[in-house]
N, C-alpha and C positions, 0 to 999 in steps of 0.2 A: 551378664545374662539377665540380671534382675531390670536394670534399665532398659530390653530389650523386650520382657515380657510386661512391663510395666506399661508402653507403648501398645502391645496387642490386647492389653485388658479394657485401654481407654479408646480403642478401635482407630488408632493414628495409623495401625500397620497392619491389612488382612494379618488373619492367622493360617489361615490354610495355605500349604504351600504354590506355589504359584506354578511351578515345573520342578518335577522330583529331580532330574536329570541336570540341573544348570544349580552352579558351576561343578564343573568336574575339574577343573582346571584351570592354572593362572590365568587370571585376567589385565590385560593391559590398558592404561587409562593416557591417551596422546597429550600433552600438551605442547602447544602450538609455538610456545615460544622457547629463550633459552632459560637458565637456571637463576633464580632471584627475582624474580618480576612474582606481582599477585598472584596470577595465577600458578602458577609453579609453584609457590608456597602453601595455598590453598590447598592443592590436588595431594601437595603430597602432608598434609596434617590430616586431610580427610581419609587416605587410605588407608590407613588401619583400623578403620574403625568398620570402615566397607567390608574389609578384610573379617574384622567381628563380627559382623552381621551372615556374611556370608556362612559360616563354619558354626555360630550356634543354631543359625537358622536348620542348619541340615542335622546338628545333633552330633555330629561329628567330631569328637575335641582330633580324631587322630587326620583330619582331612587339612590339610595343608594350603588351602589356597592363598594364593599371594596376589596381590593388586599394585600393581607394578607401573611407576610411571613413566614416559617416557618422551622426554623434551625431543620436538620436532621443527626448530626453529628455521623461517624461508619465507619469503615473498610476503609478509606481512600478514601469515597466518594461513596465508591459500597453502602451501606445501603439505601442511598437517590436513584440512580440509578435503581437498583432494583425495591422500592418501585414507582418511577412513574412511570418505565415502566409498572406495572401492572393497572394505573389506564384507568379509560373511557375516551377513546380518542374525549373528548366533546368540550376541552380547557380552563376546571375551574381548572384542575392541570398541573400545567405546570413548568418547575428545572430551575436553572441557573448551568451549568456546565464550568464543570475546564476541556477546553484543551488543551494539549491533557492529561491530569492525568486520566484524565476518558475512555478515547481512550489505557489506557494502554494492559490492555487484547487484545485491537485487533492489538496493535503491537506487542505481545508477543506472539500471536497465540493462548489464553487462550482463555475460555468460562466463564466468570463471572457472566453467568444468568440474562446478558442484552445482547442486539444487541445495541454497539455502531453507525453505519449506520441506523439504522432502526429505531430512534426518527424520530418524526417530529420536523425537526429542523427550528426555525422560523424566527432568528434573531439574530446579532452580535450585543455587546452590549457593548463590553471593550476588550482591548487588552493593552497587559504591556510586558518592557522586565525583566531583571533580573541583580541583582546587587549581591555583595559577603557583607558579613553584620559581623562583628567584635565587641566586645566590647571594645569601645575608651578604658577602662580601662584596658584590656589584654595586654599581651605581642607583638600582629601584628600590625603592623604598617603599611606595604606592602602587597602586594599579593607574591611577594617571600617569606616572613618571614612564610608563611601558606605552599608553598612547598617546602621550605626546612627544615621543621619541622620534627626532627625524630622523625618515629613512623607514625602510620593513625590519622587521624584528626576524631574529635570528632564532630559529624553532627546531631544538633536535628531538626527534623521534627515529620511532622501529620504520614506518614507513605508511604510504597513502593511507591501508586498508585499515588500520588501527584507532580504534575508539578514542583513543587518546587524541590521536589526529584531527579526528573529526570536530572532537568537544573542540579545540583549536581554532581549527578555521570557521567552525560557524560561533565562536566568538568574537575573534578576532574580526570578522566579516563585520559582525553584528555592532562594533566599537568602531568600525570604519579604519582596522589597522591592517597594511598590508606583514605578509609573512613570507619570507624567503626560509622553508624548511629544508631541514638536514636530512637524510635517510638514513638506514643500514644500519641501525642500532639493536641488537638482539631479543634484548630486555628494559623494562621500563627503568630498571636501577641501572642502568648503560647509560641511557640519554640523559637520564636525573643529571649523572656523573658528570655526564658532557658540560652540562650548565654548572655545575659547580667549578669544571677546570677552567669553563669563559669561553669554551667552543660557541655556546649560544647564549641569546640574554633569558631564555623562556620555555617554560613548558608545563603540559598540565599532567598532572597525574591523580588517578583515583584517593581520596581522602587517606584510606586505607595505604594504601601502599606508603604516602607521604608521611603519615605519622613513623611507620616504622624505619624510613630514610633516614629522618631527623631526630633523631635519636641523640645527634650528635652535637643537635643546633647548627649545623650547617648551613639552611636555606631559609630564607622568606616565604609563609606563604600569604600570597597579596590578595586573593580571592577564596571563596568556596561558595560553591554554584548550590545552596541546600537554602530551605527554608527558614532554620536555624542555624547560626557559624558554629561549628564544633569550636567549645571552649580551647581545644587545644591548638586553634590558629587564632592567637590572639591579634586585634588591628587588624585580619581580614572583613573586606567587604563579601557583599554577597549580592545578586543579582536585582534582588528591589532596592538597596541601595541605591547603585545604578543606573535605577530606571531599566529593568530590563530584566526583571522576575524570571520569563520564560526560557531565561539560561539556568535555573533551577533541573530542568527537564534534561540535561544534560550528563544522564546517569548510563552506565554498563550494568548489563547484566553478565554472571557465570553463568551459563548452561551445561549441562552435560547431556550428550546427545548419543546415540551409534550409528550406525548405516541406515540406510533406509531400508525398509522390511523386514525390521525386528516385528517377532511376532508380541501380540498383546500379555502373552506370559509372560517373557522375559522384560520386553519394558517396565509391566508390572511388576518382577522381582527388581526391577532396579531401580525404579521409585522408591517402593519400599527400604531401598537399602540406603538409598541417598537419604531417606527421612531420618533415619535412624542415626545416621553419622553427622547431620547437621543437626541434628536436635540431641545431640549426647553431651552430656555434661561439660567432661573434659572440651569439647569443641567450642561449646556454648562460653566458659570459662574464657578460654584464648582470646576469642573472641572480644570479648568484656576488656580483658587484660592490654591486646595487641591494638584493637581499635578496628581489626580487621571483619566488616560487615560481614556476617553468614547469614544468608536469608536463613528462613524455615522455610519447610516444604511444599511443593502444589503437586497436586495431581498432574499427569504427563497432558491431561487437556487444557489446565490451567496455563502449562509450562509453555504450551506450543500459544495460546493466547498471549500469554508474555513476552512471546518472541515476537508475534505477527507486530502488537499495540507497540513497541521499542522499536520495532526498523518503521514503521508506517507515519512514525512520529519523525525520524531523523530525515525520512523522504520529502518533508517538506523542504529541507535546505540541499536539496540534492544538485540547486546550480553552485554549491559553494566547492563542492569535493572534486 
């Protein structure tokens, strides 16, 4: 509670409540993939904290509400997609998405039976860049020994619509390497796997997620697409190395979003709530500890700018996808 009111004294969180009436009951948080990947670990370290916020907010120690997650994994994220766009725009269902993998269709000018603009977008919640992932036991050593490999390289992932995917081929584009990719992978630690068993020689995964893979020293990481190489990928290059800076910009963002026609209170209680849970201590700590990027908060006008500026940037390499 004290970290809570300590946030409304520095004006980070209105005080006035936002809708007397929300939540009255559990609330459901979608994520789009399976169990063990970023996201899924994110959604569910951050919900009880959401869970906190929601129940001191109201003053209620005896109010019971639960934030409940629920892995929706399918067609590279469209199944989950879909599925909240059609719920009541009340703010007891509300997604964590992957951008821009989820913004794919609207850079590719398709109709996937969601309006990527048209969520109520509430709040940033993570951001990560992207790193090239090898098995220490393969044959790569370098990031040249992957482009001068005769032949296309073998690339497992979840499937087309996925960030991961994307960072991929407008690299690999970009290197002038061709890729024969794998599908139907659930989770990003699925396809990791893959490359470790020798299914594939390659793939990228968020920094974030990579640290906490390799744990074991399992893998090579041969790249990281940032400005500075995280100390903990030692011998990775990085894109000015290269010649090729502009693979730095090859980052995801978390979003959490709801339906479209969330009214302004409730999005506004749910900003508020996401600030609070990514700016708490204990989250902030993991964080530090796991290596796993928590943004801090933006305003939901902030949040939907951050969306537009990340898909409008990945729409230039939209003949690669």
């Amino acid at each position: 509670m004290r970290f809570l009111t300590a946030l409304v004294a520095l004006g980070l969180i209105a005080s006035a409540p936002a809708q007397a009436a929300f939540p009255e009951k559990d609330i459901t948080i979608v994520i789009p993939y399976g169990p063990g990947g970023g996201f899924d670990t994110l959604t569910r370290k951050l919900s009880p904290y959401i869970e906190e916020y929601f129940r001191e907010k109201s003053g209620k120690s005896f109010n019971k509400i639960k934030v409940v997650p629920k892995n929706m994994p399918g067609a590279s994220g469209k199944k989950a997609a879909v599925y909240t766009a059609k719920q009541k725009p009340n703010g007891y269902t509300v997604q964590i998405f992957n951008i821009p993998g989820h913004g794919l269709p609207y850079i590719k000018g398709e109709n996937p039976g969601y309006d990527i603009e048209g969520y109520s977008w509430l709040n940033r919640v993570g951001g990560d860049s992207y790193v090239v992932v090898v098995s220490k036991e393969g044959p790569y050593k370098k990031l040249d020994d992957l482009v001068n490999k005769s032949g296309d390289l073998k690339i497992p992932e979840q499937g087309p619509g996925s960030t991961s995917n994307m960072a991929n081929r407008i690299t690999w584009s970009t290197l002038g390497k061709g890729g024969e990719y794998i599908y139907g992978y659930k989770s990003s630690r699925d396809y990791t796997t893959a490359v470790l068993r020798g299914d594939g020689d390659v793939t990228m995964l968020a920094s974030g997620s990579a640290k906490r893979y390799n744990k074991g020293g399992d893998y090579n990481i041969l790249a990281h697409f940032a400005d500075e190489v995280d100390p903990a990928f030692p011998g990775a290059v990085n894109g000015k190395d290269i010649g090729h800076p502009e693979l730095h910009s090859l980052g995801l963002l978390r979003i959490i979003a709801g339906p479209p026609g969330m009214s302004k209170e409730v999005m506004d209680e749910w900003n508020n709530a996401l600030s609070y849970a990514v700016n708490h201590p204990d989250i902030q700590a993991w964080s530090a500890k796991t290596g796993n990027p928590v943004k801090a908060y933006d305003t939901t006008a902030e949040t939907k700018k951050a969306l537009m500026d990340t898909l409008n940037y990945f729409k230039k390499f939209r003949d690669v996808f």
